[in-house]
KOLVOTI-931875 format. One line per field, with one value per residue (C-alpha): residue number from 1; residue in three letters; x, y, z. Coordinates in nm, 4 decimals. Example, Ala and Ser with C-alpha at 12.3 -4.5 7.8 and 13.67 -1.06 7.14 Angstrom:
<pts>
mifi = 1  2;
torpa = Ala  Ser;
xx = 1.2300  1.3670;
yy = -0.4500  -0.1060;
zz = 0.7800  0.7140;
</pts>
This chain:
<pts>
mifi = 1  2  3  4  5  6  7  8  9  10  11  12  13  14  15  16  17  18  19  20  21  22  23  24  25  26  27  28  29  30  31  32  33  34  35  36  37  38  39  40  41  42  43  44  45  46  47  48  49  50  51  52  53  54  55  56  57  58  59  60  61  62  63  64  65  66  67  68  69  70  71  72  73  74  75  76  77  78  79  80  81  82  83  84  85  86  87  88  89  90  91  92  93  94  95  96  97  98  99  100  101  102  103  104  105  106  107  108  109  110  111  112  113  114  115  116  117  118  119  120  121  122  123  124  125  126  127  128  129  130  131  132  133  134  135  136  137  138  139  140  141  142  143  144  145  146  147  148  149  150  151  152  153  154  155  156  157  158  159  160  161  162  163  164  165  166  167  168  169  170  171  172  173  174  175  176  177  178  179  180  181  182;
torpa = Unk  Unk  Unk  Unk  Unk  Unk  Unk  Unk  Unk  Unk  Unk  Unk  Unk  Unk  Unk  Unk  Unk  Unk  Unk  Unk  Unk  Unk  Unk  Unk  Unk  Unk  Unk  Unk  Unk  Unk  Unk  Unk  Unk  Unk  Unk  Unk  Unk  Unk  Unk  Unk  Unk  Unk  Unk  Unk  Unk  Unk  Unk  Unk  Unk  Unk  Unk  Unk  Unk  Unk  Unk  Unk  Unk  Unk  Unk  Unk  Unk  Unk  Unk  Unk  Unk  Unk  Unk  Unk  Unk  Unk  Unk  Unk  Unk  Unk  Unk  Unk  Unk  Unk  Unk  Unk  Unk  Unk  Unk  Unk  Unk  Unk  Unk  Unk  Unk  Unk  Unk  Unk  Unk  Unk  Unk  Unk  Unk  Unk  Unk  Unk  Unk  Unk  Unk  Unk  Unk  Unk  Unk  Unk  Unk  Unk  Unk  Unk  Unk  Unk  Unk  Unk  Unk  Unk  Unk  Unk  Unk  Unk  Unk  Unk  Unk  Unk  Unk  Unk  Unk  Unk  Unk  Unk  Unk  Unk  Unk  Unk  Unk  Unk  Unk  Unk  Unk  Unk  Unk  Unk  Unk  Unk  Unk  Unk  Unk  Unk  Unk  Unk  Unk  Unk  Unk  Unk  Unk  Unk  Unk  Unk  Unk  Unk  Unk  Unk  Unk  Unk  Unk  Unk  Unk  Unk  Unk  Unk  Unk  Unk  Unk  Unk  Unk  Unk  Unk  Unk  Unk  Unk;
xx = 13.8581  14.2326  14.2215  14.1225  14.3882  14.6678  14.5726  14.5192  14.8982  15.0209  14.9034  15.0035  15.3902  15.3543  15.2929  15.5653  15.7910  15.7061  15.7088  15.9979  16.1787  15.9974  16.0341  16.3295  16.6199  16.8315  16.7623  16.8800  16.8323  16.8470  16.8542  16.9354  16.9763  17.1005  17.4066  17.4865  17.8391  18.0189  18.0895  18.4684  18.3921  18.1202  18.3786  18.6345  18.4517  18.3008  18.6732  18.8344  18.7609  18.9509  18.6587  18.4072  18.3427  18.2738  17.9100  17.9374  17.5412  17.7579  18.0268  17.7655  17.5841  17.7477  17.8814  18.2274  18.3362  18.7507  18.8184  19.1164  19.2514  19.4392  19.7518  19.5767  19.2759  19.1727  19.0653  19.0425  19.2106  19.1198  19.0074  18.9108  18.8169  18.6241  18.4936  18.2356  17.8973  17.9906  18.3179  18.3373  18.5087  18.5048  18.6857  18.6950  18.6319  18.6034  18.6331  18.5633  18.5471  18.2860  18.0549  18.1236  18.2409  18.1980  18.2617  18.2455  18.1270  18.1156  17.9917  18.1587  18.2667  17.9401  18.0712  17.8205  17.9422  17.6903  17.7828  17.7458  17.7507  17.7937  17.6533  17.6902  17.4771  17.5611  17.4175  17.5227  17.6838  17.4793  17.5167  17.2469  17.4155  17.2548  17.3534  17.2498  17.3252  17.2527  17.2836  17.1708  17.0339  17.1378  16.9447  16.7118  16.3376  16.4194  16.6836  16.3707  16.1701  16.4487  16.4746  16.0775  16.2231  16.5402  16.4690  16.2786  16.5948  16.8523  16.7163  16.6937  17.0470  17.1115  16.8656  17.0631  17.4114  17.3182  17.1849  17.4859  17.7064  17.5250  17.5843  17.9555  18.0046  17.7926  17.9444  17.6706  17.4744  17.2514  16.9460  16.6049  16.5598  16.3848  16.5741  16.4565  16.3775  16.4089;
yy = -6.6367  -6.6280  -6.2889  -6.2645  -6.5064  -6.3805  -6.0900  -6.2405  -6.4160  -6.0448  -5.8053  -6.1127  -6.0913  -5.7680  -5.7562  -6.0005  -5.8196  -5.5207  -5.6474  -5.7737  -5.4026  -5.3008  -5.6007  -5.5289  -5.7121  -5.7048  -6.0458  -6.1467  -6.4194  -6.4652  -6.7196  -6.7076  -6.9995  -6.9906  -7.1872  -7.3202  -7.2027  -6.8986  -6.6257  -6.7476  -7.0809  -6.9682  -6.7853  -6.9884  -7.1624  -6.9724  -6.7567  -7.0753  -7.1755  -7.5238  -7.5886  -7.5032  -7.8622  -7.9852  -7.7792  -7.5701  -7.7557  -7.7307  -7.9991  -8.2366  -8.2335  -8.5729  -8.4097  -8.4333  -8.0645  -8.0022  -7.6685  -7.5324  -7.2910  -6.9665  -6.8655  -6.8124  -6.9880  -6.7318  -6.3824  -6.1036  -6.2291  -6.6026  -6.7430  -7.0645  -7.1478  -7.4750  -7.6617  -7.9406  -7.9050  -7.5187  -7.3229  -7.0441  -6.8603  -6.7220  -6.4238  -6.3133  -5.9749  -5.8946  -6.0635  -5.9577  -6.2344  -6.0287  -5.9212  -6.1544  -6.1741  -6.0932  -6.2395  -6.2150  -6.5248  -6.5384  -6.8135  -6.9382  -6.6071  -6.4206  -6.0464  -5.9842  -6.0643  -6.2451  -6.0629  -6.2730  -6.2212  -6.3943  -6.1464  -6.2964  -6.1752  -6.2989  -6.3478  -6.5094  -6.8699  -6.8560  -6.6976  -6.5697  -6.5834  -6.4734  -6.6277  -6.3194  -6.3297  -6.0736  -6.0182  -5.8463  -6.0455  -5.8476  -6.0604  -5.7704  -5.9394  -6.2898  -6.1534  -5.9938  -6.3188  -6.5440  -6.2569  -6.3656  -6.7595  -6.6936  -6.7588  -7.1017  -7.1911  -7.0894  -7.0148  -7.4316  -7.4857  -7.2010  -7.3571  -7.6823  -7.4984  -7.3123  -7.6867  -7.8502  -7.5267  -7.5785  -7.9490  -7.9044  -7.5948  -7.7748  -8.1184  -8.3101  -8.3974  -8.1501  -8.1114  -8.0446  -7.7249  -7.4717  -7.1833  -6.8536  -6.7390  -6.3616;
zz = 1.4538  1.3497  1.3278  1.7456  1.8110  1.6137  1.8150  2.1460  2.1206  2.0044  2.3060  2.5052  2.3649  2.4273  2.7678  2.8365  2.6599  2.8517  3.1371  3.0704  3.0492  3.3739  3.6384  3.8693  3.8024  4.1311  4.3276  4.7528  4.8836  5.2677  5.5220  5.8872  6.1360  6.5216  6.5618  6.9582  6.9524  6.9934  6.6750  6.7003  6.6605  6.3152  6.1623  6.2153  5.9209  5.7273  5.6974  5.5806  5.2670  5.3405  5.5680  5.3486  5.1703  5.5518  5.4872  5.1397  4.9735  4.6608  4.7455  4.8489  4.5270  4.4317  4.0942  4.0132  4.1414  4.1326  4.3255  4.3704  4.6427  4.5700  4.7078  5.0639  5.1868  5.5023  5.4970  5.2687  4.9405  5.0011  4.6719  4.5249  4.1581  4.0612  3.7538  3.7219  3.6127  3.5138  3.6685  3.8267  4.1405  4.5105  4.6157  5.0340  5.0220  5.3619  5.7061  6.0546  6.3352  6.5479  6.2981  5.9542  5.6011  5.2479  4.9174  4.5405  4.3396  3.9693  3.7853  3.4446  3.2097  3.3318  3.4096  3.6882  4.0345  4.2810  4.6425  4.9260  5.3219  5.5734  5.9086  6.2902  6.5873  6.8646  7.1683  7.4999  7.4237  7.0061  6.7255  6.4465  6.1006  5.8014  5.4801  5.1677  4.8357  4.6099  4.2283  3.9121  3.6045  3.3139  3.0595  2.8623  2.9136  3.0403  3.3662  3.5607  3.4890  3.6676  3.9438  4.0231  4.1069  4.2028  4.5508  4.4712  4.2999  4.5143  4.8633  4.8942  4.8796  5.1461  5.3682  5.3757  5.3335  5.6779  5.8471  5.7421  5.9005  6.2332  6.2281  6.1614  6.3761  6.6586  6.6081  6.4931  6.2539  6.0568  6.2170  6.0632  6.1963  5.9641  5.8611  5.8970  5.5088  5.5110;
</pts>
């Protein structure tokens, strides 16, 4: 009887652990949402990283976040660093008013860069924009686990980072609007 369980809880590692080596380990995350304004208007936010607490999910967490600007706050080369519950920074990396903007986000002293976009469509007197973010978990065995949640963990707080940009960008109030999960 020991002897079958011993053996049971061994294959079992072993297929975890296998797993584990085999599971992808590249994560995105996507979101899109229709905002009632113009793509000027959109990235008129979304290139200004001053305006990002006025809808960034992260700054209305209620922790204690302290973030600090770089030298420029707009366009390529805008930065910000922040501590709080964990530290960690936001580099611009690209920015085009008709079609959107790019930008590298590392978290703490992790080495692996989390890319995110920001991509407009517009059309007529609206714009589409779809919030990605895409990463690599480097973690041998446990990094293709967290790959398998990452979008239950994350893909929440781009949901109500994207209402709260419509609110602001539209005036009002976030609305409760479903966003597109992609």
């Amino acid at each position: 009887m020991l002897k079958n369980i011993a053996l049971f809880f061994t294959a079992t590692f072993l297929v975890v652990l296998i797993f584990g080596f085999v599971l992808p380990n590249n994560y995105e995350i996507t979101r899109t949402v229709t905002i009632n304004a113009p793509v000027e208007k959109v990235h008129s936010h979304l290139n200004d990283l001053e305006k990002w607490p006025a809808w960034a999910p992260w700054h209305k967490q209620g922790s204690e976040v302290v973030i600090e600007l770089g030298k420029i706050s707009q366009g390529v080369g805008a930065s910000q660093t922040w501590i709080g519950e964990g530290k960690g920074s936001l580099e611009i990396t690209q920015s085009s008013p008709t079609s959107g903007i790019e930008y590298l986000l590392r978290f703490g002293e992790d080495t692996q860069d989390t890319k995110g976009t920001f991509a407009y469509q517009a059309k007529a007197s609206q714009t589409d924009v779809t919030w990605t973010m895409a990463g690599e978990m480097t973690m041998p065995v446990i990094g293709p686990y967290a790959v398998l949640i990452m979008d239950m963990i994350a893909g929440p707080m781009l949901e109500k980072g994207m209402q709260s940009l419509k609110g602001v960008v539209e005036g009002k109030a976030p609305t409760d609007q479903k966003v597109a999960a992609e």
